[in-house]
Every structure is written in C-alpha cells, then in structure tokens.
Gaussian input, Z-matrix of N, CA and C with variables (Angstrom, degrees):
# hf/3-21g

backbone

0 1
 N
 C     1     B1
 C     2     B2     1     A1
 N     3     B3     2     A2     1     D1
 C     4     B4     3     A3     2     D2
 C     5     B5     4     A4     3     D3
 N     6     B6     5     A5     4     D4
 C     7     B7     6     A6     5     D5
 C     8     B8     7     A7     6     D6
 N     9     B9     8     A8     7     D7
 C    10    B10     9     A9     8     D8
 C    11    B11    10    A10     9     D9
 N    12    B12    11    A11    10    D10
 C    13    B13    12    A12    11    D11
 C    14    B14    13    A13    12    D12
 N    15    B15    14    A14    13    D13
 C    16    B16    15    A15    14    D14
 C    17    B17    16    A16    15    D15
 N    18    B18    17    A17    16    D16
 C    19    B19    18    A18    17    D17
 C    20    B20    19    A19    18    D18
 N    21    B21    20    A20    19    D19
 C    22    B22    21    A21    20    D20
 C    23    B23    22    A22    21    D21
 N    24    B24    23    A23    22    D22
 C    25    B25    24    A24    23    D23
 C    26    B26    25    A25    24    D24
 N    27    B27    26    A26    25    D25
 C    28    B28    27    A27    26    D26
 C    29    B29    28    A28    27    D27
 N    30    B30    29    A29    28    D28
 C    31    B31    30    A30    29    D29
 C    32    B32    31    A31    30    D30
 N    33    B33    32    A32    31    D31
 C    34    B34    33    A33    32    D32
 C    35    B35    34    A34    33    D33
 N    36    B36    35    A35    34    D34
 C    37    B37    36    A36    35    D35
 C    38    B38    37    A37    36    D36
 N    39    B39    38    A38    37    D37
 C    40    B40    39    A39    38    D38
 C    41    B41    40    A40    39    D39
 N    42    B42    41    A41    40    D40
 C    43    B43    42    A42    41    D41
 C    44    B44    43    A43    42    D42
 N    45    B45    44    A44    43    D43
 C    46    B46    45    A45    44    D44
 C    47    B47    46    A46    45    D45
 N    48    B48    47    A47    46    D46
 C    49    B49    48    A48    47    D47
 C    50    B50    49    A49    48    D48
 N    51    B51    50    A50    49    D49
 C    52    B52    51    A51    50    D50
 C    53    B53    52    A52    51    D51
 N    54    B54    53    A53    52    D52
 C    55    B55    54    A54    53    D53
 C    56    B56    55    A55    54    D54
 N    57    B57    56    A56    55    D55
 C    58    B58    57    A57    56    D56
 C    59    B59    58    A58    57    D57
 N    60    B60    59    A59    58    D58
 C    61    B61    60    A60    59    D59
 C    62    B62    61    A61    60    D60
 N    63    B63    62    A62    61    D61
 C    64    B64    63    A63    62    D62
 C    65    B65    64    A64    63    D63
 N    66    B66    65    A65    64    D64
 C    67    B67    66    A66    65    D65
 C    68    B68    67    A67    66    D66
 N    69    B69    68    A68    67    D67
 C    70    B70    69    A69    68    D68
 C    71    B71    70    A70    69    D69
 N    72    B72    71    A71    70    D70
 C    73    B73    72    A72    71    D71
 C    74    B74    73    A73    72    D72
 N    75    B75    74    A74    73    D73
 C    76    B76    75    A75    74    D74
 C    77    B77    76    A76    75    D75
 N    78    B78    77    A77    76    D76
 C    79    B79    78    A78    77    D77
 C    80    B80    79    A79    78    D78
 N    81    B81    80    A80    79    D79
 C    82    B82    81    A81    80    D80
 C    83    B83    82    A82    81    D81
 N    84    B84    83    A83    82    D82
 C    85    B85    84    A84    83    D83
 C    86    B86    85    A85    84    D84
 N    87    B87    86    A86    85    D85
 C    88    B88    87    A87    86    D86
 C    89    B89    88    A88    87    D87
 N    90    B90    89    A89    88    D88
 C    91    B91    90    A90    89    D89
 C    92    B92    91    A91    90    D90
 N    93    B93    92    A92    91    D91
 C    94    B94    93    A93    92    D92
 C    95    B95    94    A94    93    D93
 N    96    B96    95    A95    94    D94
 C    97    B97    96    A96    95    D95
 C    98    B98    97    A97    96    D96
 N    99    B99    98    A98    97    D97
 C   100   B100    99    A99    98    D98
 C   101   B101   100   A100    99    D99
 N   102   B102   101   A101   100   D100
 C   103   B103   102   A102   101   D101
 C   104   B104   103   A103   102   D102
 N   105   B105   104   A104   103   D103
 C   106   B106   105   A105   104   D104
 C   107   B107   106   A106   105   D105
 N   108   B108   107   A107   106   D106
 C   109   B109   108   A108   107   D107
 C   110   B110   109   A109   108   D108
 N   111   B111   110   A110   109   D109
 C   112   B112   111   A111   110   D110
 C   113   B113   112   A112   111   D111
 N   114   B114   113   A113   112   D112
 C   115   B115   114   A114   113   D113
 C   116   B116   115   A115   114   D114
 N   117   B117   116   A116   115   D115
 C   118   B118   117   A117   116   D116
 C   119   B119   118   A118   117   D117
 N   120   B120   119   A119   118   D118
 C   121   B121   120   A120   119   D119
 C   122   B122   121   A121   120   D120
 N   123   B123   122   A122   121   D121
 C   124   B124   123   A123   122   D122
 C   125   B125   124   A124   123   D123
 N   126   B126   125   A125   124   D124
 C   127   B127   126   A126   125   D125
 C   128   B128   127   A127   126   D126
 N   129   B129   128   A128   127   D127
 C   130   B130   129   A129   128   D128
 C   131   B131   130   A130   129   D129
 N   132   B132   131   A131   130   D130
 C   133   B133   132   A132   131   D131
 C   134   B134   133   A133   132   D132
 N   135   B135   134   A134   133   D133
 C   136   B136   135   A135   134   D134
 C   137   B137   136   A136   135   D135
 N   138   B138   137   A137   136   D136
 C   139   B139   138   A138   137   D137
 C   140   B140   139   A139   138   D138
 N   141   B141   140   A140   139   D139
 C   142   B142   141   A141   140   D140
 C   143   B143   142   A142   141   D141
 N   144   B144   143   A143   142   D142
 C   145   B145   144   A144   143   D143
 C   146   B146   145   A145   144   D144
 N   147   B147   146   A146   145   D145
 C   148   B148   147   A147   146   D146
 C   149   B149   148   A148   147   D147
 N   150   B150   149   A149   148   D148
 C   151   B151   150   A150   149   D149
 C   152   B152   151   A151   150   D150
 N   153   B153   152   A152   151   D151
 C   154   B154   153   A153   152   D152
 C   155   B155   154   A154   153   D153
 N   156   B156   155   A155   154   D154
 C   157   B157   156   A156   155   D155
 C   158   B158   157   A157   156   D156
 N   159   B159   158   A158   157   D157
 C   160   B160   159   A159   158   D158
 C   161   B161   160   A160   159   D159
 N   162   B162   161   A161   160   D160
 C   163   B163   162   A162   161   D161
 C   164   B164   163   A163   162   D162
 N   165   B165   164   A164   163   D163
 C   166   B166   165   A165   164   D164
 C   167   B167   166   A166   165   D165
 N   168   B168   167   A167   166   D166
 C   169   B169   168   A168   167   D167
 C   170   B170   169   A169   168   D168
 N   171   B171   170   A170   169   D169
 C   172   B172   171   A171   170   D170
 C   173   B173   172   A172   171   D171
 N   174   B174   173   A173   172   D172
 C   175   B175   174   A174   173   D173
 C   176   B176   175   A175   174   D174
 N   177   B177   176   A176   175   D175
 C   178   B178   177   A177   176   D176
 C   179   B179   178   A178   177   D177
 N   180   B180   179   A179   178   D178
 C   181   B181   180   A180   179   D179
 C   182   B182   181   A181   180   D180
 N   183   B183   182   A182   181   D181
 C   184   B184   183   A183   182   D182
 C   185   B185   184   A184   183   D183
 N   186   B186   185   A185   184   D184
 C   187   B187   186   A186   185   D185
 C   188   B188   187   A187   186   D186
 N   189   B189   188   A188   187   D187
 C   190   B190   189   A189   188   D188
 C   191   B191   190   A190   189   D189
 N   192   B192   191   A191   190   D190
 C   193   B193   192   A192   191   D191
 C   194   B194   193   A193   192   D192
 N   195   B195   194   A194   193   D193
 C   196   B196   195   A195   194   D194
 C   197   B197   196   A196   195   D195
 N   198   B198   197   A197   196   D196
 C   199   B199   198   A198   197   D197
 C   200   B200   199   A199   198   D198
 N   201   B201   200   A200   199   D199
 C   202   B202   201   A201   200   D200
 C   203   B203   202   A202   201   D201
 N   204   B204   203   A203   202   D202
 C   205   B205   204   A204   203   D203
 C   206   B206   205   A205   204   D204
 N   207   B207   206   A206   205   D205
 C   208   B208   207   A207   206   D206
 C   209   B209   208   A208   207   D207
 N   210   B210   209   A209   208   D208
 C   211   B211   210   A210   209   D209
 C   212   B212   211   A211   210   D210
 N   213   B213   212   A212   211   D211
 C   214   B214   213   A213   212   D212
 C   215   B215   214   A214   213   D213
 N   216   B216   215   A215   214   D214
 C   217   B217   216   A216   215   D215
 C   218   B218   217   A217   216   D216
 N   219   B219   218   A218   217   D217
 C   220   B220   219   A219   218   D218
 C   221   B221   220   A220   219   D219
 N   222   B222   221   A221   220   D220
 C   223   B223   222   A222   221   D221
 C   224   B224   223   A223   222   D222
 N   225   B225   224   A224   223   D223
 C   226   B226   225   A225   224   D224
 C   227   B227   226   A226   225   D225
 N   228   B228   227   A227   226   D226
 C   229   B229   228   A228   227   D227
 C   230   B230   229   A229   228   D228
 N   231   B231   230   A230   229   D229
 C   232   B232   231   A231   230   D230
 C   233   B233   232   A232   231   D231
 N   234   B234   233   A233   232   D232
 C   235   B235   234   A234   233   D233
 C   236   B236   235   A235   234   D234
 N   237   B237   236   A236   235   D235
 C   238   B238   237   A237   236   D236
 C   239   B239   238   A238   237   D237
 N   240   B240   239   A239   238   D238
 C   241   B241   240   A240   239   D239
 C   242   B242   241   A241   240   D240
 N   243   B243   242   A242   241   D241
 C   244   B244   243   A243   242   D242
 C   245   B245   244   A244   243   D243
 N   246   B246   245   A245   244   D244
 C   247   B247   246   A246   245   D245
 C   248   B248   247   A247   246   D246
 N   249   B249   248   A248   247   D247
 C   250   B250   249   A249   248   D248
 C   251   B251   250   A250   249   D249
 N   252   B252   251   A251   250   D250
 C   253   B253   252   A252   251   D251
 C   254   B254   253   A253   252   D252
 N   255   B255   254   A254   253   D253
 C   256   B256   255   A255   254   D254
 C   257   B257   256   A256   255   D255
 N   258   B258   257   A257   256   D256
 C   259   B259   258   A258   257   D257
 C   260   B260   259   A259   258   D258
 N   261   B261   260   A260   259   D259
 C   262   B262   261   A261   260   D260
 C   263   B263   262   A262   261   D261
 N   264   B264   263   A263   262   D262
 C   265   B265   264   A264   263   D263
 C   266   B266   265   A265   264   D264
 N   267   B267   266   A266   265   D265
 C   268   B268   267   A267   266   D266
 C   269   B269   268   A268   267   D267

   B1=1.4406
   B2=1.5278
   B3=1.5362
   B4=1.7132
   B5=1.4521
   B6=1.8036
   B7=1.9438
   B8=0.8196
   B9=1.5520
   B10=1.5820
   B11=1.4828
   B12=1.1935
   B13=1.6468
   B14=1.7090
   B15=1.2512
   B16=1.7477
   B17=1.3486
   B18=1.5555
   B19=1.6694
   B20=1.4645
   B21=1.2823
   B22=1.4364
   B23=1.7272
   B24=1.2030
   B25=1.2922
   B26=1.8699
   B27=1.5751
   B28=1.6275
   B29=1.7008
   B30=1.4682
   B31=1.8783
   B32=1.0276
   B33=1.3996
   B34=1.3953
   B35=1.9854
   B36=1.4100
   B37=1.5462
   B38=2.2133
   B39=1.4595
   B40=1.3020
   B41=1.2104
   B42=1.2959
   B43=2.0766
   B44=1.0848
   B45=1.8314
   B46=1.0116
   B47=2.2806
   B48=1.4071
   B49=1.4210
   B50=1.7356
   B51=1.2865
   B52=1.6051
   B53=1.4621
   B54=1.4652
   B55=1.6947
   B56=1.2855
   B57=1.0683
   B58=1.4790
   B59=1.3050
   B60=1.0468
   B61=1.4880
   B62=1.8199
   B63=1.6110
   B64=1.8789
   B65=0.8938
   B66=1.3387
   B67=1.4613
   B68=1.8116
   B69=1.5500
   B70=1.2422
   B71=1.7413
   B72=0.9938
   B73=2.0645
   B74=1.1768
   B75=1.3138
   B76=1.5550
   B77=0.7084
   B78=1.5222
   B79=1.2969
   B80=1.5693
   B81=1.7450
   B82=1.2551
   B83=1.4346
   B84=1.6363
   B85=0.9687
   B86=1.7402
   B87=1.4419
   B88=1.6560
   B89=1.2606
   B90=1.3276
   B91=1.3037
   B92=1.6330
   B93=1.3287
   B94=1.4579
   B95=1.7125
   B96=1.5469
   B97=1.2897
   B98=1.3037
   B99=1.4348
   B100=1.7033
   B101=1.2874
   B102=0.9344
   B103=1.7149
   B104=1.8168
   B105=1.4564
   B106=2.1398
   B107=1.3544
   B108=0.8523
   B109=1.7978
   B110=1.5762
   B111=1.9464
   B112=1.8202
   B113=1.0657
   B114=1.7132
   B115=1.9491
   B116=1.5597
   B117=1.2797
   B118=1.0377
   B119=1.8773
   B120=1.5703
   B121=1.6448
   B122=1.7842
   B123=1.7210
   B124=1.4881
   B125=1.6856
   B126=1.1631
   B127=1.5505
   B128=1.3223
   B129=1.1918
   B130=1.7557
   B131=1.5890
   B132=1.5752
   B133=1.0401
   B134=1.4703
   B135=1.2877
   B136=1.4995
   B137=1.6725
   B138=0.9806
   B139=1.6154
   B140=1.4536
   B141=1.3879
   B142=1.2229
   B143=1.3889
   B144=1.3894
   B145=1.5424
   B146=1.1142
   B147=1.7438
   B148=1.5475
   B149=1.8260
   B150=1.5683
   B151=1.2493
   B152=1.5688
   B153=1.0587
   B154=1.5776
   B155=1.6850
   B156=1.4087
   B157=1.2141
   B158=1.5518
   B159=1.4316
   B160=1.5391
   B161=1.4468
   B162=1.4616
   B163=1.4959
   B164=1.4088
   B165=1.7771
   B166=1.6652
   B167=1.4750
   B168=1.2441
   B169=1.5800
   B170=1.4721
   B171=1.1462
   B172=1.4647
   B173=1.4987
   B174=1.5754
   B175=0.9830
   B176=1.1137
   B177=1.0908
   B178=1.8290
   B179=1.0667
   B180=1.8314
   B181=1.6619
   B182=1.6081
   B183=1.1675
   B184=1.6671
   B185=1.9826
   B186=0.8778
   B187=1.7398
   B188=1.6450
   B189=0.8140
   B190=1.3013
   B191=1.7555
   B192=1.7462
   B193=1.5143
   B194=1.3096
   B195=1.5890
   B196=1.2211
   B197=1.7133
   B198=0.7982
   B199=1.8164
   B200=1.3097
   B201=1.6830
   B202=1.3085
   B203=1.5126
   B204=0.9890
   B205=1.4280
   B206=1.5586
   B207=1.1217
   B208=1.0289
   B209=2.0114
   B210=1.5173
   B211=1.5608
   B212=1.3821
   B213=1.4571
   B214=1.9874
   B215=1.6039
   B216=1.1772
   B217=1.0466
   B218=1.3293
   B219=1.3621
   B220=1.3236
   B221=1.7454
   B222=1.6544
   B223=1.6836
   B224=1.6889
   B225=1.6142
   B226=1.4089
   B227=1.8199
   B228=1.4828
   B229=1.1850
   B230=1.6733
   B231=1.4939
   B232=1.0393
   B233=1.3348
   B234=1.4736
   B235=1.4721
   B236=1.5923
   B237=0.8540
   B238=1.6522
   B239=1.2238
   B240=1.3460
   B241=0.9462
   B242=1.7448
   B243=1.1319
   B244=1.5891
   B245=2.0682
   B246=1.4856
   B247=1.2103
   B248=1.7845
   B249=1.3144
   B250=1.4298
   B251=0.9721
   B252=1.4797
   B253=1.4846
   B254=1.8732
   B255=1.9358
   B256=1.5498
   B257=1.8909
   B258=1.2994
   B259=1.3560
   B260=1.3850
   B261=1.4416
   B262=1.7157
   B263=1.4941
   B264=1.7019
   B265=1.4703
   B266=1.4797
   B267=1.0756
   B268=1.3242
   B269=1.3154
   A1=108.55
   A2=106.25
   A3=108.87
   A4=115.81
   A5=94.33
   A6=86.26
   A7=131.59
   A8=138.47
   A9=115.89
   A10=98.72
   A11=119.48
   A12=118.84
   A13=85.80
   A14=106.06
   A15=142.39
   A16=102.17
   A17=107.25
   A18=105.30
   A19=109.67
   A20=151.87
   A21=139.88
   A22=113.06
   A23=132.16
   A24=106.47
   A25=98.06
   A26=101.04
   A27=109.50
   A28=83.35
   A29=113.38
   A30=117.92
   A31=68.60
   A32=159.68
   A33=142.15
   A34=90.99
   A35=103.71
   A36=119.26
   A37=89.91
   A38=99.71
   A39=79.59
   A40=138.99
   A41=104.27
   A42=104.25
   A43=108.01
   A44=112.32
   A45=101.41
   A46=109.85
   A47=90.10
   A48=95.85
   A49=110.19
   A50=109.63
   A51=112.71
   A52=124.38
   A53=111.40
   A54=110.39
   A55=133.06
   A56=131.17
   A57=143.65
   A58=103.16
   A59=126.25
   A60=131.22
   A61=141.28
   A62=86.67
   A63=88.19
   A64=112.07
   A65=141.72
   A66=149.75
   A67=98.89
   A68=110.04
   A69=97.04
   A70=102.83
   A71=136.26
   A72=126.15
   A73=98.49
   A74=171.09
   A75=143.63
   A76=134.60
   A77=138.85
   A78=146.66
   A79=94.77
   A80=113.30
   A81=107.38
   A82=121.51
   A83=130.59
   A84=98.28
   A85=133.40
   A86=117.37
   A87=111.35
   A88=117.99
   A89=126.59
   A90=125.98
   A91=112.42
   A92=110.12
   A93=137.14
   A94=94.22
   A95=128.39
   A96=107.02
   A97=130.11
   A98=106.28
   A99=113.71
   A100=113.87
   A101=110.85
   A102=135.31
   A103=95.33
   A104=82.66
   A105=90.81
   A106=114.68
   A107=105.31
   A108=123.96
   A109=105.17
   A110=90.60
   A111=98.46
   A112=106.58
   A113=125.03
   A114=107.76
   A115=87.43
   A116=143.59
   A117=108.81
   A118=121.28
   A119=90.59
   A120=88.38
   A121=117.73
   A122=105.34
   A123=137.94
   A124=104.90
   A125=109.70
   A126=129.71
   A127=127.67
   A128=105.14
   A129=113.19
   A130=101.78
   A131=109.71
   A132=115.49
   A133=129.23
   A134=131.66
   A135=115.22
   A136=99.22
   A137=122.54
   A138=127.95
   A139=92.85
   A140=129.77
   A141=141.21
   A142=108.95
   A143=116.80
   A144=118.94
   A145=98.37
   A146=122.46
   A147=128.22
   A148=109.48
   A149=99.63
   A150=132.58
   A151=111.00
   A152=133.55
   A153=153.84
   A154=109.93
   A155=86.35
   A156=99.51
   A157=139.01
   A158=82.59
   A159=117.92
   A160=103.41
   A161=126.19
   A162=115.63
   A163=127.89
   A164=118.59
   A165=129.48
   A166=69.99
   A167=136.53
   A168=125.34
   A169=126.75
   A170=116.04
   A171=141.03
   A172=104.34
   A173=121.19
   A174=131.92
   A175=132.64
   A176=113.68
   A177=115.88
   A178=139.38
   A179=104.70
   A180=139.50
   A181=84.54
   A182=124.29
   A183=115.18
   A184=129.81
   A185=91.42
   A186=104.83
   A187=95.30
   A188=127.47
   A189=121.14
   A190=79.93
   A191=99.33
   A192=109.55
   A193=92.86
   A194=102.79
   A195=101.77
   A196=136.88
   A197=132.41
   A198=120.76
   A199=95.04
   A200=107.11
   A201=132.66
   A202=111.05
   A203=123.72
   A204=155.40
   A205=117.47
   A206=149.97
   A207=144.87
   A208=108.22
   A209=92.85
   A210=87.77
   A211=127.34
   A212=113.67
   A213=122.71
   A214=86.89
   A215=166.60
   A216=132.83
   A217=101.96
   A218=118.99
   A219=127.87
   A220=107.89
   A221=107.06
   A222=99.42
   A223=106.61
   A224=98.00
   A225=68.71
   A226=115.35
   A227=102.55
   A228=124.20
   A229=116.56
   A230=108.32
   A231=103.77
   A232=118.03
   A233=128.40
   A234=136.78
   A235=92.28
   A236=130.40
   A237=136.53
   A238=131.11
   A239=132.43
   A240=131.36
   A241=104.30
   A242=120.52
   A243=113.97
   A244=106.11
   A245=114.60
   A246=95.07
   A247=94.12
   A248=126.01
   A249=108.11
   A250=154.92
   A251=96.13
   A252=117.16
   A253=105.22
   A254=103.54
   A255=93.05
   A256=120.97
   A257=104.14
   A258=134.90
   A259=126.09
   A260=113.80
   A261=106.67
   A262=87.46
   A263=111.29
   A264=129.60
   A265=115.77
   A266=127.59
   A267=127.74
   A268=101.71
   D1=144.58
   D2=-175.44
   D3=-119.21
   D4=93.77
   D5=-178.89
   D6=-62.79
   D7=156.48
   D8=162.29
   D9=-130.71
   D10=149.58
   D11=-176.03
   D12=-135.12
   D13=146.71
   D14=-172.98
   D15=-113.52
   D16=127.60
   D17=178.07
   D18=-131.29
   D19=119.81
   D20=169.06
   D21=-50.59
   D22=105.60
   D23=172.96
   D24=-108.93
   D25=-163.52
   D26=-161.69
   D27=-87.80
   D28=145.43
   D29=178.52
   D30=-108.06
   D31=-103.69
   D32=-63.72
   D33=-85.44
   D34=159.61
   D35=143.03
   D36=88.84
   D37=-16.99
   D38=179.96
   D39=-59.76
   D40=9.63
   D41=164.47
   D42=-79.54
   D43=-28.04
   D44=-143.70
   D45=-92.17
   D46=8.29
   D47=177.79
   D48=-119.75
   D49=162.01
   D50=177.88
   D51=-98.65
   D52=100.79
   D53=163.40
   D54=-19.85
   D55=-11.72
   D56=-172.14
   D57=-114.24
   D58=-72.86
   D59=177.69
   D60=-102.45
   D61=-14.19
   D62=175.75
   D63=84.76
   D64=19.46
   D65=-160.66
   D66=-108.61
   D67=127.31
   D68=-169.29
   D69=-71.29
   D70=134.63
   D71=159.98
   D72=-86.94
   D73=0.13
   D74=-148.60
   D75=45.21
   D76=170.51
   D77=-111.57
   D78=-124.64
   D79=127.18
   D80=-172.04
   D81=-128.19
   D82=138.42
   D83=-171.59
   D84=-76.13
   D85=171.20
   D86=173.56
   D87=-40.65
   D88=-15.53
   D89=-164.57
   D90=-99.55
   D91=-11.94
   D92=-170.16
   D93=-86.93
   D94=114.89
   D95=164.16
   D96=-147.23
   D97=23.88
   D98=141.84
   D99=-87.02
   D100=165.65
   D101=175.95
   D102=-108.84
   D103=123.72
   D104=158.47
   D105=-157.93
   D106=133.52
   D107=-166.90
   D108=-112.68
   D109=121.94
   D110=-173.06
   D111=-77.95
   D112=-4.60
   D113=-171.40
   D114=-109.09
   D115=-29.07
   D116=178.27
   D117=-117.60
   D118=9.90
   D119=165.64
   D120=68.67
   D121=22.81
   D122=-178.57
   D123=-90.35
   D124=127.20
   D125=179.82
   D126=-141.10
   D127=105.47
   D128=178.89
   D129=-144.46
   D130=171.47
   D131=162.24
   D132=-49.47
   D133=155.59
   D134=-164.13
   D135=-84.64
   D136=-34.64
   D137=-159.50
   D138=-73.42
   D139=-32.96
   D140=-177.96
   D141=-67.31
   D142=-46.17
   D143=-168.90
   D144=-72.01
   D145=-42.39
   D146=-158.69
   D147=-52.43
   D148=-50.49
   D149=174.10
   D150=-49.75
   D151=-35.58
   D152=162.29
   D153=-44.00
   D154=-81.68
   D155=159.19
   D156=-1.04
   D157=-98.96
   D158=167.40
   D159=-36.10
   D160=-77.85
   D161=163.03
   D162=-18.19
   D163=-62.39
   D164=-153.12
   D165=-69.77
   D166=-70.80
   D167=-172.49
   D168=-22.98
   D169=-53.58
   D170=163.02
   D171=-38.71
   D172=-82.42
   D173=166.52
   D174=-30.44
   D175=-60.57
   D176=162.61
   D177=-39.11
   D178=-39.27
   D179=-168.11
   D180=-74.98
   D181=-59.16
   D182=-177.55
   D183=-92.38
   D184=-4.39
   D185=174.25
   D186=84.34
   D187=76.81
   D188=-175.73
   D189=-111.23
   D190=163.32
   D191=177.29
   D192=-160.83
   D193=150.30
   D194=177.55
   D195=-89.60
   D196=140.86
   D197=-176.41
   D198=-93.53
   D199=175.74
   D200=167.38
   D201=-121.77
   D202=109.78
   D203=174.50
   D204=-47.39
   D205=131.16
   D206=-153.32
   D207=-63.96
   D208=-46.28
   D209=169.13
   D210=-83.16
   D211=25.90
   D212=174.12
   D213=97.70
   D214=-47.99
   D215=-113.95
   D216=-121.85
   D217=164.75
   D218=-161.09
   D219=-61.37
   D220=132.27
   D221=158.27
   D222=-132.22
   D223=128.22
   D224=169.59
   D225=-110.04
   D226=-165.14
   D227=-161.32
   D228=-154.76
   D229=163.34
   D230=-178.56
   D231=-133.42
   D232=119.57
   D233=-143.89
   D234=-80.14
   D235=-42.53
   D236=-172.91
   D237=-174.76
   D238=116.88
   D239=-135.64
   D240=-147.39
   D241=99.10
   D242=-176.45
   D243=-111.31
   D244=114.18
   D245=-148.75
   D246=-78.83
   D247=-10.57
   D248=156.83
   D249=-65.02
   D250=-15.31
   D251=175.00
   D252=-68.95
   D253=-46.46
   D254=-176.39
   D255=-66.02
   D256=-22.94
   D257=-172.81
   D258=-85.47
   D259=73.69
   D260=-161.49
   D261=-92.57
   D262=161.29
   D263=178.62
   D264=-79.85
   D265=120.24
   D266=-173.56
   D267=-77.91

C-alpha cells in the first residue's frame, strides 16, 4: 500500500533562503532567476531552489530522514509520523 500524507507548510520568502544550506540571500527581483548563495557558493534555477525548499520544509515539519539504499542512493523515510498531530481541526 502507497501512503501519501499532505502537509501545509509556510511558501512565503522561499527565494529568499538556500536549499543547500539555509542561509538567508535576500529578496530578489522577478526578473532575477537563478538562485546563488554567498556562504555556500549553491546555484540553481530559482523556481528550482524555491521548490527545494518547500520540500526541506515539508521534511522537517515531520522528521523525515533520509536512508541509504543498498545501491548508495538516497531512500527516504519517515521516523514518526502521527497524522493528527500534523492535522489540527479547524
């Protein structure tokens, strides 16, 4: 069986931080559309980084961590996960 759990996280400001490291860069304009980060010297498209983001956010919000897979490559997982806890009742 294939769960999927839905989480609201915060969108705003995600240009304005780096996928790689969390380092805030500042505020850029629409016209600006790579992403580059002076502390860690990280470069991608911006919509790409934003998108990053948005995930490590995700991730965080539930403790997720990643494994290593028998052939090296990333798996992830989820250390604990109570879906009421992410899910308050409006």
């Amino acid at each position: 069986m294939n769960w999927r759990y839905y989480l609201k996280v915060d969108k705003n400001g995600t240009s304005q931080e780096c996928p790689n490291c969390g380092a805030f860069t500042g505020k850029k304009s629409l016209s600006e559309r790579v992403h580059r980060c002076d502390s860690c010297g990280h470069i991608e498209p911006r919509d790409t980084a934003s998108a990053k983001v948005i995930e490590n956010r995700g991730k965080n919000a539930v403790g997720l961590t990643l494994l290593e897979n028998a052939c090296g490559g990333d798996l992830t997982g989820i250390v604990q996960l109570n879906l009421f806890d992410l899910v308050k009742s409006r």
